[in-house]
C-alpha angles and dihedrals in degrees: 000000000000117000139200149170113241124205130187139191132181129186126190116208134181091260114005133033122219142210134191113175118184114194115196125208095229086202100049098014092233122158133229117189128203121173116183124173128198139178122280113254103204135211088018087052082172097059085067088050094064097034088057082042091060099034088061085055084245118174101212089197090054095052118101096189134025133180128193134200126170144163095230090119100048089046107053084048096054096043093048083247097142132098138268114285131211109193120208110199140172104271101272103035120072094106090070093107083056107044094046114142136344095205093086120170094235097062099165098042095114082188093045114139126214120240113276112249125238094226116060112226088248091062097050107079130173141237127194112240124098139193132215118246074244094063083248108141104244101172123015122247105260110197096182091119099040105093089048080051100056095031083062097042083054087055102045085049100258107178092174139032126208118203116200124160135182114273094350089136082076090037128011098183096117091038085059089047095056096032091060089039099057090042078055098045094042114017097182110056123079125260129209119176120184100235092064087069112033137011087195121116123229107112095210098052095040099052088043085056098044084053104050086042087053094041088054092042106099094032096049094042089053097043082054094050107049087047080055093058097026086065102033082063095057093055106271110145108187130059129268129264107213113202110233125203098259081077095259136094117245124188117288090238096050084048087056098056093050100016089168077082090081091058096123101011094138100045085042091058094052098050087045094052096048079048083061106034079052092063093039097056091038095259111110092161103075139155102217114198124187121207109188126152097271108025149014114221124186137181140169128245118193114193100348103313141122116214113232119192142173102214093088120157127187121201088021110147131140080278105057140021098230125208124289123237110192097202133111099294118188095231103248138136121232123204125179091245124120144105094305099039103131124236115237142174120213127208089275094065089248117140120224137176121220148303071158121080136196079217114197096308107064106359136155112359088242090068086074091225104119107287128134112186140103112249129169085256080066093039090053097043090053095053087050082246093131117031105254085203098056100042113171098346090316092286089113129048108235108231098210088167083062094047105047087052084058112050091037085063084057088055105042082062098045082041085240140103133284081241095059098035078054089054099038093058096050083052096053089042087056100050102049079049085061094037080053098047083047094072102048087047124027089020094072106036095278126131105216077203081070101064147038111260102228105201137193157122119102088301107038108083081048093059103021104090093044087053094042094050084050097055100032107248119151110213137033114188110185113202135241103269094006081165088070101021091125095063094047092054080067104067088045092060133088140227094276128182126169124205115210121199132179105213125163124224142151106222099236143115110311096024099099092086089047102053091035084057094055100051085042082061101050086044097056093046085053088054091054094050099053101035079058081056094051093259121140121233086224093057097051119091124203131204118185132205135179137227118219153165154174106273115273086009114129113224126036138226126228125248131197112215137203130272113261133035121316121259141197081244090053102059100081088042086057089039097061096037077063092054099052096044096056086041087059087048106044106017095236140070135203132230091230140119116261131227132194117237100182154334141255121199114174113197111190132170130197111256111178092317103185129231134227129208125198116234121213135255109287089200081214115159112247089234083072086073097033114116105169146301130274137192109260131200101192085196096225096026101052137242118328147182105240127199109217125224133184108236089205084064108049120110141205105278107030134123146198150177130226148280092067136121122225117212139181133143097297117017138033119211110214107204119191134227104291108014125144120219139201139184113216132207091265085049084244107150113244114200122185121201 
């Protein structure tokens, strides 16, 4: 009887959900592949699970491991789809949501607004207690007042409670106290304190947090939970991973508990994935860059490793200040920018492209679902770049008709044609992509001359060579199934949780005991969690970092320190690691003593990593894969003859020469005029430029 090992990702998007299921010989180790994608079936996301599920012809009860990532939190976050928050605070304090931050982006706007908060004055309440910076009780927690709160917050239909005191990131006792005595009080509603997320000071960002993880609760826990059954009923034994936003899985039941951590679970499996397809080609400094429908999202990764941050913002633009989560983030900038990102022509006569999207109902025009408005998918049709008779794998008609009315709507009023307009909104969409890519490089002292653009998603292998030609870089590689990459990066990635710490600590003779203290404690913390959980000490891994600064400065900079205990001789290794770094980032560096703010430990596991193997070179000829030729506009670089090429068949070994255009189900490869390409042995697409 022939056995095998059976792997499964899924990846809900905003419009589309993806699969990627390796099956494994367990006698030759040999790999089979399948990718699906289906539509997103909000607000049951698990109903799409199980439609792309079945749709790969995916047996759940045959699957020995299956990983989830979704966009349910951010979501429900964005579209105001949470539930109502009570918000318990020390006495004093409960106009921290309102006071925020000074430092607001319109800053000459004499008539700017702050954000709206998610919890109404009348829902945050107070209680007298208060804790030291130094985590010393000052006042004691009176909860006098407690039971007339939450009577009020039933009344006025609370479904969740945040808990947020002064200080309680150095010492959450009175956190722990409220926290059991609502749970006492009010069994039924859910509870979010904020020590449970995050030990990091800053008042403001850590309330803020506490709130939005309390106003996704209920939803979140019930989402999880129906994925859990829905797929128990179809025959999965086992439980669940859910990918979090620090770029690793973590158990179904933790996620639960703080389910803010999925914040930015798709985006965070895709970066991790380029991360590892970069070591794994030989390439661990990479620009990764995801297309999808909605959105484009980029990050950097420098020797092989993806930046993870807590000062993370949402509906932060140069309008509005957003709203801080102070939980693992993978670093990346997100633009509104992808297939379905509609054309539009302001008052000025200027033409833009998104943030707005057609989304998947109705979407492009050329879905022939009732939309009648111009997106890059339209723009891209038009110019032959992708193939109108094979439209998303053929599984959809292109209605051409749909999209040139469109786009000539967007030139009558530009006074040009639909095929310049085309042109001219492939163009735009390019160059907020670069601006994009910008931040993330040269931003923040990097040379994007300096590293490979990994590119993928539905849109990136489209988009990726005229980004890359712009910035300089030399090579794109595009990888097998970039439609689904995300959900690939999954099942690279391990289970993954950071401990965040705020310590305080000059960097100078005697400190070493003091900070080596501090990262043994959060590590053993981290050894009790996961052997609760049935995981061994000796199978967890830890990697610490360090957060530090110039004395009296205000933000810190990360870094990554050795392996083994710190030591007094240590300290000036770690010192001037810090200097160069900063130095890297800002160009400069300062002749100050350095403090440490706080500290980052990440404790992973291996949980059914999976495990790639390289095939050999078919010496197979290109005109094997070789299925016609197509008129071309480039867009920039003129009108071409293309040779066309099935990306399903294409083979380790062979190479090619642009122009040509790459196709398979779910994703189309535009290569320019002159470029050389290569397959390699994991069938990824290597483009130099």
């Amino acid at each position: 009887m022939k056995k095998s090992n059976i792997r499964v990702a899924t990846d809900v998007g905003g419009t589309f959900t993806d699969l990627v299921c390796f099956e494994t010989d367990a006698e030759t180790g040999k790999h089979s592949v399948v990718t699906a994608k289906s539509d997103t079936t909000p607000p049951d996301f698990e109903t799409g699970v199980l439609n792309v599920l079945a749709k790969g012809n995916v047996d759940p009860s045959e699957v020995s491991f299956l990983a989830h990532g979704t966009t349910v939190i951010i979501n429900s976050i964005t579209e105001r789809k949470g539930v109502k928050v009570g918000l318990i605070t020390t006495k004093g304090f409960r106009d921290s949501l309102e006071i925020a931050r000074g430092n607001r982006p319109d800053f000459f706007n004499l008539h700017y607004q702050k954000p709206i908060p998610f919890v109404p004055r009348y829902l945050r309440r107070e209680l007298p207690g208060r804790m030291s910076y130094r985590g010393k009780e000052s006042e004691p927690l009176d909860m006098a007042l407690l039971p007339n709160i939450l009577s009020d917050f039933k009344s006025e239909g609370v479904e969740a409670v945040a808990i947020c005191f002064l200080h309680s990131y150095a010492n959450f006792a009175h956190e722990k106290t409220a926290m059991s005595e609502v749970q006492k009080l009010w069994p039924e509603v859910a509870v979010v304190a904020s020590h449970q997320i995050t030990r990091e000071w800053r008042e403001y960002e850590r309330t803020s947090t506490a709130v939005l993880s309390a106003y996704v609760q209920p939803a979140a826990e019930k989402y999880l939970q129906q994925l859990a059954n829905g797929l128990k009923k179809k025959g999965f034994k086992g439980s669940p991973y859910i990918m979090q936003s620090n770029c690793g899985v973590d158990s179904l039941e933790s996620v639960s508990r703080i389910p803010i951590t999925m914040v930015e679970s798709g985006p965070a499996s895709g970066f991790w994935g380029a991360a590892e397809l970069g070591k794994l080609i030989n390439e661990p400094n990479v620009l990764a860059l995801d297309i999808g429908g909605t959105t484009a999202k980029c990050s950097l990764i420098e020797n092989g490793q993806v930046r993870i941050m807590t000062n993370y913002w949402i509906e932060r633009d140069g309008k509005s200040a957003g709203y801080p989560i102070m939980v693992p983030v993978v670093d990346l900038v997100e633009i509104g920018n992808g297939g379905g990102s509609i054309a539009w022509v302001d008052e000025y006569s200027k033409l833009h492209v998104g943030p707005q999207s057609a989304g998947a109902i109705p979407g492009p025009a050329a879905y022939g679902k009732g939309g009648s408005e111009a997106t890059t998918t339209d723009a891209n049709l038009k110019l032959g770049r992708i193939n109108h008779d094979y439209f998303c794998g053929g599984s959809i008609k292109a209605d051409m008709k749909a999209a040139n009315s469109a786009l000539n709507n967007v030139g009558k009023k530009l006074g040009i044609t639909s095929t310049e307009a085309a042109r001219g909104i492939i163009r735009i969409a390019n160059n907020n992509m670069i601006n994009a890519l910008k931040l993330v490089s040269l931003n923040r002292g990097f040379d994007p001359r300096d590293f490979v653009l990994i590119a993928f998603g539905g849109g990136g292998g489209m988009h990726a060579v005229d980004l890359a030609q712009e910035l300089g870089v030399k090579k794109v590689v595009v990888p097998a199934a970039a439609s689904v990459f995300s959900a690939w990066g999954m099942m690279m990635s391990d289970l993954r949780r950071d401990y965040f710490l705020t310590h305080l600590a000059d960097l100078v003779d005697g400190a070493a005991s003091n900070i080596e203290k501090a990262f043994s404690d959060v590590e053993s913390q981290a050894i009790s969690q996961f052997k609760s959980e049935g995981i061994e000490k000796k199978n967890i891994k830890f990697t610490r970092y360090g957060n530090f600064r110039y004395k009296n400065q205000e933000h810190t900079t990360e870094v990554k320190l050795s392996d083994g205990k710190v030591s007094d001789e240590q300290i000036s290794l770690i010192e001037d690691e810090f200097h160069k770094t900063y130095e890297h980032e800002y160009t400069y560096r300062l002749d100050m003593p350095v403090e440490l703010v706080g500290i980052h430990v990440v404790a992973t596991t291996e949980v059914g990593k999976l495990t790639m193997k390289e095939m050999p070179n078919q010496k197979t000829d290109e005109s094997e894969a070789r299925k016609g030729e197509r008129e071309v506009d480039y867009a920039l670089d003129g009108i071409h003859q293309a040779t066309l090429y099935d990306g399903e068949k294409l083979m380790p070994g062979m190479k090619l020469i642009g122009p040509a255009i790459i196709e398979d189900s779910g994703a189309t490869t535009v290569i320019q005029p002159g470029n050389k390409v290569y397959i390699d042995g994991y069938t990824n697409i290597h483009i130099e430029i």
